[in-house]
N, C-alpha and C positions, 0 to 999 in steps of 0.2 A: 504494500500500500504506500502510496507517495506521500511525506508528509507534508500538515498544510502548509501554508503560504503563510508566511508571518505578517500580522496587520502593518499597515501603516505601508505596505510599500508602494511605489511610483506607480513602479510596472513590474510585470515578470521578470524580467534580466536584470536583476538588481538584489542586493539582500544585503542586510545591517550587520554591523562587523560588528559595532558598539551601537545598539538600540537608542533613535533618537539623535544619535551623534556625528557618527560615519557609515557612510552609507557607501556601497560599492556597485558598479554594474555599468551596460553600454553608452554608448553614444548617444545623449540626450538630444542632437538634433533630428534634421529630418528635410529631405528636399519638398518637400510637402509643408510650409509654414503653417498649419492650420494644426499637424500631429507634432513639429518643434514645440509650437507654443503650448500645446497639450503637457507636453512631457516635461517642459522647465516649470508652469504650473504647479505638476505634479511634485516636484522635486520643491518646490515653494512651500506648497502646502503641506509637505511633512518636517518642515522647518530646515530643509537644506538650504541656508547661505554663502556657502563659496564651494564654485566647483575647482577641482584638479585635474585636467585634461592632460593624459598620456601621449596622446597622436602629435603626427609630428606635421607642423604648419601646411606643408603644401600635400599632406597624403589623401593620396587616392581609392576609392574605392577597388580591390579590386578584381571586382566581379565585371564594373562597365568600364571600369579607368577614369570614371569622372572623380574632380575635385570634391571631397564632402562640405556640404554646406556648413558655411558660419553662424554659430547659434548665439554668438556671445551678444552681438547689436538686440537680441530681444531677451537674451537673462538679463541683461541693464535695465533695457524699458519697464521690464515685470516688475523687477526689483524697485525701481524707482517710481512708476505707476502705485504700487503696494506701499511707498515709503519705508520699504525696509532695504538697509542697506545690503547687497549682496556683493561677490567678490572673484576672482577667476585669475588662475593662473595656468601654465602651459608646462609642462614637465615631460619635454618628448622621450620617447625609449622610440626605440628603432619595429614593427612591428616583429611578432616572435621571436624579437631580443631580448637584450637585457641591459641593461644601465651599466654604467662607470658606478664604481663603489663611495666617487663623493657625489654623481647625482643623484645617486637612493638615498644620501644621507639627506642631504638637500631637500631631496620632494619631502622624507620621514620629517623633517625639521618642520617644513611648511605646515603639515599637517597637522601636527605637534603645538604650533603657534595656534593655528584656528580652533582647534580642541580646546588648548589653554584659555582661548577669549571668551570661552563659553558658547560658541557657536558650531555648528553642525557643516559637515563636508561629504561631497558627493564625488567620489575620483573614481574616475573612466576611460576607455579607450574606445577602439571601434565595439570591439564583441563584450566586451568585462571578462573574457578568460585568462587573456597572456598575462599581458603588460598590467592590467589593473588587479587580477592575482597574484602577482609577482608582488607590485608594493603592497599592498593589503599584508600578503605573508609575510613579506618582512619588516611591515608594521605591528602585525602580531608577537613576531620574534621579537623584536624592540623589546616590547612592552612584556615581553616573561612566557609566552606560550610557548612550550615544552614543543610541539608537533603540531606548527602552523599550517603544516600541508593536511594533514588528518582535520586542523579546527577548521580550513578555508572546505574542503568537501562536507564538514556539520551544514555549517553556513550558509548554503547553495543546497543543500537536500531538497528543497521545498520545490526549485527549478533544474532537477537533473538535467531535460533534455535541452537547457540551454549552458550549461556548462558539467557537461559529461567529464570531463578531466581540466582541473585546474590547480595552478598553472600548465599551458596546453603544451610547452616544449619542456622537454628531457631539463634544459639549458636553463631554463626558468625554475623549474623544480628545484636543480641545484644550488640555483645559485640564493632561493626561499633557505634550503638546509641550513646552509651553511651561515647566514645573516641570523648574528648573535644579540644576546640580551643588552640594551642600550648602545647597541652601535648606531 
């Protein structure tokens, strides 16, 4: 039996690392403005305030080769429509790579600061398996979890058939193992 879907979420491709706080999962835009704006809505109304975007400026989709659209000109609008301050940064990893070991500490750091302000974060890449498992795990590792790859598969139980294995490369896995407590 699958279990259920934990409240509060966006959408399916998504799940709470810290309920409330960090939130993980895909690409919150959408060539479709009508489902972008849905979806940063979505991410609004469970009190996500600053996203952390994995993908790297000019990437491609690539199933058609097209550019993926920019969603950030309307997470502003929403944010400042709503008068709540929201917040975005870019943390590229290469797709089914993996970070330099001072840009994980980097994104961990950023992360870290938005938690500390009291505020909730949403970090994603295109799918939420690689790149956005990858720091998640070694967000978990940080922070003292013993077997981040066993807590990131707890965590994602609810949407197996959107992330059947995560982090999705060999390279990814290892490099979650081996990312130590408060690195």
């Amino acid at each position: 039996m699958k279990p259920p879907r934990p409240p509060n979420l966006p959408f399916a491709r998504s799940y709470w690392v810290v309920p409330g706080k960090l939130l993980a999962g895909f690409l919150p835009g959408d060539r479709d403005p009508f489902v972008a704006k849905a979806k940063l809505e979505s991410l609004l109304n469970c009190g996500i305030s600053h996203i952390t975007n994995l993908m790297e400026e000019d990437e491609s989709d690539p199933l058609n080769r097209r550019k993926f659209t920019d969603y950030t000109p309307e997470w502003f609008d929403l944010g400042a429509i709503r008068g709540e301050p929201v917040t975005w940064d870019r943390s590229p990893i290469r797709d089914l790579g993996i970070p330099r070991i001072a840009d994980m500490t980097a994104t961990l750091d950023l992360l870290d600061e938005v938690l500390a302000e009291d505020r909730a974060a949403y970090v994603h890449c295109w799918g939420g398996k690689g790149r956005t498992a990858t720091v998640i795990g070694c967000w978990l590792a940080r922070h003292g979890e013993t077997d981040p790859l066993s807590k990131l598969q707890q965590l994602t139980a609810h949407a197996r058939i959107h992330f059947p294995v995560i982090p999705e490369t060999a390279q990814q896995r290892a490099f979650v193992q081996n990312w130590k407590v408060n690195q």
